[in-house]
Backbone as CSV, one residue per row, in Angstrom:
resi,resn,N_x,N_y,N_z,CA_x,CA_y,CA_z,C_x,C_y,C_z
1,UNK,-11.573,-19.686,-1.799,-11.688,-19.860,-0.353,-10.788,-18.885,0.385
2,UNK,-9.263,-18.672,-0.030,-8.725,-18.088,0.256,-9.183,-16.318,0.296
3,UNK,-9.536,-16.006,-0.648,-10.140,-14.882,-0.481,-11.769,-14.662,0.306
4,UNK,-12.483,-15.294,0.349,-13.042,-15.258,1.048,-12.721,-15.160,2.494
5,UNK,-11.930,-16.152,3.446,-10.993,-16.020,4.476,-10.849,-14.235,4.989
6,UNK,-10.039,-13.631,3.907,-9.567,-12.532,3.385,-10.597,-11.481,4.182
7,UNK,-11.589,-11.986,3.310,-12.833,-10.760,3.449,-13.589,-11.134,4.400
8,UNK,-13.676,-12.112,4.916,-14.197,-12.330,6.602,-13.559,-12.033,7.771
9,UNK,-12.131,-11.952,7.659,-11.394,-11.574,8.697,-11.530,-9.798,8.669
10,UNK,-11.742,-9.347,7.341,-11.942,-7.635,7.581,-12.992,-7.494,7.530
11,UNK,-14.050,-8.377,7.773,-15.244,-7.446,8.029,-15.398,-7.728,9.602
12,UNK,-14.304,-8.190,10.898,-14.388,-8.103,12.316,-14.019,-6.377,11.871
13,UNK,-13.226,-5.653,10.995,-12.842,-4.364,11.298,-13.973,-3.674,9.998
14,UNK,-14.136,-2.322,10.801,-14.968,-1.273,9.930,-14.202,-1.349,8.797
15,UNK,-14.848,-1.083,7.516,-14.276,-0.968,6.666,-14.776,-0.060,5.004
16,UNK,-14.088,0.044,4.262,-14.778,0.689,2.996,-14.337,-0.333,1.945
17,UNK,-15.250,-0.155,0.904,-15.159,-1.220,0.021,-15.256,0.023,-1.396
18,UNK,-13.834,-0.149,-2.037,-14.013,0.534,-3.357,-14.022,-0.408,-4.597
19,UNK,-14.820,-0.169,-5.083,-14.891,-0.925,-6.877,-15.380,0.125,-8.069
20,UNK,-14.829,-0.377,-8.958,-15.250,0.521,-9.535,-14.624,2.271,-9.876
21,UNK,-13.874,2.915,-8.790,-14.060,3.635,-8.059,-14.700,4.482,-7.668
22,UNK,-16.317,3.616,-7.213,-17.266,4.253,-6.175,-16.576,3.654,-4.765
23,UNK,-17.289,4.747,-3.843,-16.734,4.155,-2.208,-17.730,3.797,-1.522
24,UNK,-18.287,2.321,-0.837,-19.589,2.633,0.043,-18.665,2.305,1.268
25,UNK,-19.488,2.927,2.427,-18.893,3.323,3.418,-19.676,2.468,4.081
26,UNK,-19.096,1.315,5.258,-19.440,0.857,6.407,-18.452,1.216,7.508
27,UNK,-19.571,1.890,8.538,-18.271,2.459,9.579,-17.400,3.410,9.595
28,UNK,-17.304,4.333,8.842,-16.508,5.401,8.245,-15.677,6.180,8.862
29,UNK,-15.169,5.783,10.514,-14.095,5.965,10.673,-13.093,5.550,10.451
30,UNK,-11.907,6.952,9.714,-11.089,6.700,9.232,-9.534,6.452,9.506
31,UNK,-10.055,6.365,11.137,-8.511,5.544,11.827,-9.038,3.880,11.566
32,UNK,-9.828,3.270,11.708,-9.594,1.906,11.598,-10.512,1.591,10.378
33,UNK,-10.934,2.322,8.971,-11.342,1.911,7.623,-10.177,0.782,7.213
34,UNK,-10.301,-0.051,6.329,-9.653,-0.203,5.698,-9.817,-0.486,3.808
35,UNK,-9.489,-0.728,3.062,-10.214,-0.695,1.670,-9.480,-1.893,1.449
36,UNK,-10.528,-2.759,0.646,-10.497,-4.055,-0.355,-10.736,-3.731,-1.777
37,UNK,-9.777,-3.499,-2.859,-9.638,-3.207,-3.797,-9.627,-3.801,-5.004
38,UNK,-9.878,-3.717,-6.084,-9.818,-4.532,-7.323,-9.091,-4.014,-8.499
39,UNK,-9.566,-3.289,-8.481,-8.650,-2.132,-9.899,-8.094,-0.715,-9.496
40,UNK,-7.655,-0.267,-10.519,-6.675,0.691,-10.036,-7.343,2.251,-10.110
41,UNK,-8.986,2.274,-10.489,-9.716,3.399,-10.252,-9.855,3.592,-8.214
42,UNK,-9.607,1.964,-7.998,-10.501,2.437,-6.668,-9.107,2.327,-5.608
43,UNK,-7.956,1.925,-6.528,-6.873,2.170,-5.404,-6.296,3.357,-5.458
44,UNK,-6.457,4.109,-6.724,-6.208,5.825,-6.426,-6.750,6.869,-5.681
45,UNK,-8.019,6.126,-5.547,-9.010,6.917,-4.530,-8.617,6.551,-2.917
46,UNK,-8.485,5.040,-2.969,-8.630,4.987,-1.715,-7.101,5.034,-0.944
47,UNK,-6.066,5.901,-1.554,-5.138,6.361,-1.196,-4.548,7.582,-0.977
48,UNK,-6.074,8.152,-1.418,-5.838,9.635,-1.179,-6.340,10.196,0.139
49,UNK,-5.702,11.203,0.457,-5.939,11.728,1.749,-6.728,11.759,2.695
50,UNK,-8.209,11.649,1.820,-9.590,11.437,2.263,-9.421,9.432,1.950
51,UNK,-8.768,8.936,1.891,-9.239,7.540,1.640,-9.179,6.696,3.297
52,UNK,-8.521,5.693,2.697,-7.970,4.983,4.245,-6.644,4.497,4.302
53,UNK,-6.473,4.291,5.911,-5.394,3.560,6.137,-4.557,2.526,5.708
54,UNK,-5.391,1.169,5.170,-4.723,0.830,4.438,-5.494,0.066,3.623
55,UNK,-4.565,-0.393,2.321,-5.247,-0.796,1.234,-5.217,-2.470,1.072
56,UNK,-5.969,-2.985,0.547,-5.285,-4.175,0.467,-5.956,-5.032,-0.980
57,UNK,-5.055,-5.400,-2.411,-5.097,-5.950,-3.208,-5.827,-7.510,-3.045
58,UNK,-6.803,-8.206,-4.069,-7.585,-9.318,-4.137,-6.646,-9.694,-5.481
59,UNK,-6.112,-9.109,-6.334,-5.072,-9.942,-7.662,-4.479,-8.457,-7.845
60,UNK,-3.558,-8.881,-8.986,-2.883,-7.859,-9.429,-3.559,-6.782,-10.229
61,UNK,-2.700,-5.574,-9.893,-3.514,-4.759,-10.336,-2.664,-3.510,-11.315
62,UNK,-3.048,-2.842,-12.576,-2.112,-1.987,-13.130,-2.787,-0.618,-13.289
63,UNK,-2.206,0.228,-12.885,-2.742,1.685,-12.744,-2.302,2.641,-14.096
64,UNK,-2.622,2.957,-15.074,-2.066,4.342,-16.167,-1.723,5.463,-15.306
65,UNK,-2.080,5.839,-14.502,-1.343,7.274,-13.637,-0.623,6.624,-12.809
66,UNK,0.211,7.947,-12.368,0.770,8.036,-11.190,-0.126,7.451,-10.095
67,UNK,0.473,6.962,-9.081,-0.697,6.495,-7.911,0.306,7.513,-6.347
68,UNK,-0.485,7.977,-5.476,0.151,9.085,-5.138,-0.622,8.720,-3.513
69,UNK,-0.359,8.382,-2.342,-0.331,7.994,-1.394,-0.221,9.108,-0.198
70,UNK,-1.202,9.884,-0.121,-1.387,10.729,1.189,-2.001,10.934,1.659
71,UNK,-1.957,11.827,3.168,-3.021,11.531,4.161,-2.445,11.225,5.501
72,UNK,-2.871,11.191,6.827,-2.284,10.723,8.284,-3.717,10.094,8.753
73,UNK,-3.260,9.251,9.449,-4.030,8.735,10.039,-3.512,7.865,11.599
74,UNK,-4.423,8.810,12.590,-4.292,8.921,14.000,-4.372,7.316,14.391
75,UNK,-3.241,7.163,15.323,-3.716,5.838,16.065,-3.306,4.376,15.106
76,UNK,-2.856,5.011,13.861,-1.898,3.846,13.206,-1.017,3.871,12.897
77,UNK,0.207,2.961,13.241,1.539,2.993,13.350,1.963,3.291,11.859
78,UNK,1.282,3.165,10.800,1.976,3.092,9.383,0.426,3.121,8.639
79,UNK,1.094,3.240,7.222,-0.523,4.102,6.260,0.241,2.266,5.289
80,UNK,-0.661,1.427,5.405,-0.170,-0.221,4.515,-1.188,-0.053,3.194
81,UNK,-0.201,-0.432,2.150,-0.664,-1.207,0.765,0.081,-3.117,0.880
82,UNK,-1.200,-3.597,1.693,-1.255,-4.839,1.429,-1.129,-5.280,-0.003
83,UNK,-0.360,-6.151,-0.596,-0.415,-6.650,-1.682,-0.143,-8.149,-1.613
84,UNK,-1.733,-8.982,-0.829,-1.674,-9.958,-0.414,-2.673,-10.657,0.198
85,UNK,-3.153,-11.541,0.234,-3.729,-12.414,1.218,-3.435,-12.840,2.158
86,UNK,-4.154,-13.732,3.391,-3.417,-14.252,4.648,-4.511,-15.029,4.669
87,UNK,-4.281,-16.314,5.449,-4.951,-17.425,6.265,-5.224,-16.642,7.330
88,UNK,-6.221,-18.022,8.491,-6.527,-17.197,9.528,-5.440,-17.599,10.585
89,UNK,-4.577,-17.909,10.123,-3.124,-17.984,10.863,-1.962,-16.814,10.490
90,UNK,-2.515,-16.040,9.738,-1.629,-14.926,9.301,-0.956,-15.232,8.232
91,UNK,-0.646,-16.236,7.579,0.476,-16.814,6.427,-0.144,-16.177,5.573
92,UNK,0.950,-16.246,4.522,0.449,-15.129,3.512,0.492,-16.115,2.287
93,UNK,-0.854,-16.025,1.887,-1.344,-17.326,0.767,-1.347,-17.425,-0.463
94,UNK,-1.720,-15.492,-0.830,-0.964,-15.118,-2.220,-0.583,-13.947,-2.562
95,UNK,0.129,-13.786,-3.339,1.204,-12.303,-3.720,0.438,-11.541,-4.760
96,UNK,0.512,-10.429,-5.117,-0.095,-9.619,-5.901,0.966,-8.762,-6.601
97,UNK,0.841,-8.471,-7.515,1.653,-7.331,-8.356,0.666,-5.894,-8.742
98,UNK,1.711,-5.227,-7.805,0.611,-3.555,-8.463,1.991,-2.947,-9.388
99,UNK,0.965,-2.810,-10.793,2.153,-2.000,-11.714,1.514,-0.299,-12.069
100,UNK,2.204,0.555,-11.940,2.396,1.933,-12.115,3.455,2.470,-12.671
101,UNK,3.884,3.855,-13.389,4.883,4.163,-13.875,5.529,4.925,-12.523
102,UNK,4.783,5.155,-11.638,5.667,5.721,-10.290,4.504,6.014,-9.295
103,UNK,5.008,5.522,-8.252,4.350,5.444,-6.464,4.579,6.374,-5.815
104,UNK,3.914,7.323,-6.034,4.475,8.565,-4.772,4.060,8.699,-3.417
105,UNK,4.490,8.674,-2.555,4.511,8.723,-1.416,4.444,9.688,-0.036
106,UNK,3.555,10.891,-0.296,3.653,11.483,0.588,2.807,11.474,2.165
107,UNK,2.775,10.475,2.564,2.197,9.818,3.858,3.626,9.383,5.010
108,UNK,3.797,9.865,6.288,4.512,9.372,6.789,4.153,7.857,6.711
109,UNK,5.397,7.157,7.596,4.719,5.552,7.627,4.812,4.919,6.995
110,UNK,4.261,4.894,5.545,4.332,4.589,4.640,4.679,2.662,4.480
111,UNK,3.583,2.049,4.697,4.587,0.732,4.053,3.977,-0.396,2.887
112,UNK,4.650,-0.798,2.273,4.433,-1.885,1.287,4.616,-2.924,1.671
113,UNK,3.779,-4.090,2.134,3.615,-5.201,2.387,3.650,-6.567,1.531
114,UNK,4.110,-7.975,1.514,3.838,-8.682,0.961,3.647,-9.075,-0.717
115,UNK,4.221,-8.254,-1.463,3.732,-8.466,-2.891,5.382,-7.513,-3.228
116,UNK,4.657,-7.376,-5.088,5.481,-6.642,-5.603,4.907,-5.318,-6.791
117,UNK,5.569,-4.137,-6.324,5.429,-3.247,-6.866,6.288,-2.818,-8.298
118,UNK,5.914,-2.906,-9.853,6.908,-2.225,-10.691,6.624,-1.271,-10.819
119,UNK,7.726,-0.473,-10.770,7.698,0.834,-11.366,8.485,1.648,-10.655
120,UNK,8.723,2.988,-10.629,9.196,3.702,-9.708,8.972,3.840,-8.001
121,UNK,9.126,4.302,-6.961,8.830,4.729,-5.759,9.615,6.153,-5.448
122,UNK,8.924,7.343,-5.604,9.463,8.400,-4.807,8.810,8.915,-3.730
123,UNK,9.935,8.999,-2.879,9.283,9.127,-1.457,9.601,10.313,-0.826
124,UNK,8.255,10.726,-0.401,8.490,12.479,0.004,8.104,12.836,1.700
125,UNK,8.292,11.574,2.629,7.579,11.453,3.421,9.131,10.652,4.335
126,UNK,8.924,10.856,5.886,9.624,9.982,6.314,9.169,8.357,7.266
127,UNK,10.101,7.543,7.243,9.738,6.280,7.708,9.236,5.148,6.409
128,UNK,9.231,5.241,5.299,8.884,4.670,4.218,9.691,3.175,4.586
129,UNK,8.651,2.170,4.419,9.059,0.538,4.698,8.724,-0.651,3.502
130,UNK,9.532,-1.224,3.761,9.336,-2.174,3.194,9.391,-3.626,3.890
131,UNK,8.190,-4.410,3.942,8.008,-5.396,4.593,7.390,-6.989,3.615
132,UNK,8.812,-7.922,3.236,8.543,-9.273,2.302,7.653,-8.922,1.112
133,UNK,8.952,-7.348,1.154,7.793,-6.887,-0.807,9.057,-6.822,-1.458
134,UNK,8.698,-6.484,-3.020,9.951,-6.211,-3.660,9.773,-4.947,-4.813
135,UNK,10.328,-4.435,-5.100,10.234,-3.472,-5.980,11.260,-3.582,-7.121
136,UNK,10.302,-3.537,-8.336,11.280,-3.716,-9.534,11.462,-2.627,-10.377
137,UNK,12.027,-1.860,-9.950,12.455,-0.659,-10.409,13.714,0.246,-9.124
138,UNK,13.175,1.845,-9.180,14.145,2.296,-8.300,13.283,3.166,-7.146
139,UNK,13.636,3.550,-5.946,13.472,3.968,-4.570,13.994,5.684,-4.819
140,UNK,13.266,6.453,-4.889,14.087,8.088,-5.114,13.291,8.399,-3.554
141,UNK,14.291,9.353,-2.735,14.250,10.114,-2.253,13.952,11.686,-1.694
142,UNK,13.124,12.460,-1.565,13.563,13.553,-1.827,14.384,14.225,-0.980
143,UNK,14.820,13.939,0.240,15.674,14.650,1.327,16.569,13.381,1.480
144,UNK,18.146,13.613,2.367,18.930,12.462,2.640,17.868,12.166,3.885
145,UNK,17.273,13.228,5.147,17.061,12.248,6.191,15.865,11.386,5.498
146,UNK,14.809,11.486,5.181,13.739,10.546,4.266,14.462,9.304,3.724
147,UNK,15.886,9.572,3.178,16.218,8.231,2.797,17.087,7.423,4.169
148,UNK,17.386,8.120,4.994,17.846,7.853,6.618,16.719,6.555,7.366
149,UNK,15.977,7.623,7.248,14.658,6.917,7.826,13.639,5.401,6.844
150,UNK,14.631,4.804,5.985,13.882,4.251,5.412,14.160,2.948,5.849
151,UNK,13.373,1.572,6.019,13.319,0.471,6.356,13.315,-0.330,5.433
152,UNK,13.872,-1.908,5.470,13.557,-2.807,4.545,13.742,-4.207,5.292
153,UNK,13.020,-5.052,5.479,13.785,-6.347,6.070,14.190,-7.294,5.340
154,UNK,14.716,-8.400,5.533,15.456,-8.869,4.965,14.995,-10.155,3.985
155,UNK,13.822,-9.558,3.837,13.263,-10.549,2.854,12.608,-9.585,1.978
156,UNK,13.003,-8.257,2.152,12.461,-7.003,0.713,13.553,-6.862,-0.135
157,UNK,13.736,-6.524,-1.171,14.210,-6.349,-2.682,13.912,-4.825,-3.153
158,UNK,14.509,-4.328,-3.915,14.390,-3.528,-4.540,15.878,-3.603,-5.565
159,UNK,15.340,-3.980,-6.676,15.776,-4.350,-7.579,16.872,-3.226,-8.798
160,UNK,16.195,-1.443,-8.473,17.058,-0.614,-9.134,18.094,0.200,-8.010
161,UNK,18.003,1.387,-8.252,18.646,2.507,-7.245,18.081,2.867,-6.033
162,UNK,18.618,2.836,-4.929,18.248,3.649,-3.582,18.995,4.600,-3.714
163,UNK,18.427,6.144,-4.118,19.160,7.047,-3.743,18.268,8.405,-3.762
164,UNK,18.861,9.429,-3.420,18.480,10.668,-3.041,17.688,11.464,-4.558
165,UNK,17.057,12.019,-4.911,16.354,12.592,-6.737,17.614,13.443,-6.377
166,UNK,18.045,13.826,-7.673,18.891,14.862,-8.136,17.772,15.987,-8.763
């Protein structure tokens, strides 16, 4: 039920649906797309430059590559990997785990929502957030201001190193 909820509240917004990783396109503008994902063929795609704004996990999901996050997109405050569900009250109903050996990040904006990510995060981009996620591993940097500019509130985790790549 809960997922269903899920997928009725994003189909009020245009959206793309990857499985598999084929993409069918409803609405295919790519300031307000968003992608509903299942496995980790169709969340590599739909995080690439040509993908969308933001992603959002139905269960956990584990990727063998790198998963690599770029692209801009006009008219949205931040490029989101939902890793989560919501009611139609916004509560967030269930958590997801995306595992990778490292998250790269070159999208300003950048944020991780609601769930938890293992593995690495290097971030090559500025404004990188973290919002009631956690990360079980470490946060690399590639510039000090990038790590300046980085957010977390106070219900995010990151469990190894915040610091600058050597």
């Amino acid at each position: 039920m809960k997922k269903v909820f899920l997928f009725a509240l994003l189909l009020s917004l245009p959206f793309s649906v990857f499985a598999n990783g084929e993409k069918a396109e409803i609405d295919a503008d790519s300031v307000t797309t968003a992608s509903i994902v299942k496995d980790g063929d169709a969340l590599i795609k739909a995080l690439k430059s040509d993908g969308t704004w933001m992603v959002a996990l139905l269960d956990d999901v584990s990727v063998k590559d790198d998963i690599v996050v770029e692209g801009e997109f006009q008219g949205k405050p931040y490029r989101k990997i939902a890793l989560y569900t919501q009611d139609e009250n916004r509560n967030v109903t269930n958590r997801f785990k995306l595992t990778a050996s490292k998250l790269i990040v070159r999208s300003k904006h950048t944020r991780i929502q609601s769930g938890t990510f293992i593995g690495d995060v290097v971030v090559e981009a500025m404004d990188f957030e973290l919002v009631d996620a956690k990360v079980i591993g470490n946060v690399y940097f590639k510039t000090d201001a990038q790590m300046k500019s980085f957010k977390k509130d106070e219900s995010s985790e990151v469990t190894g190193k915040v610091e600058i790549m050597m």
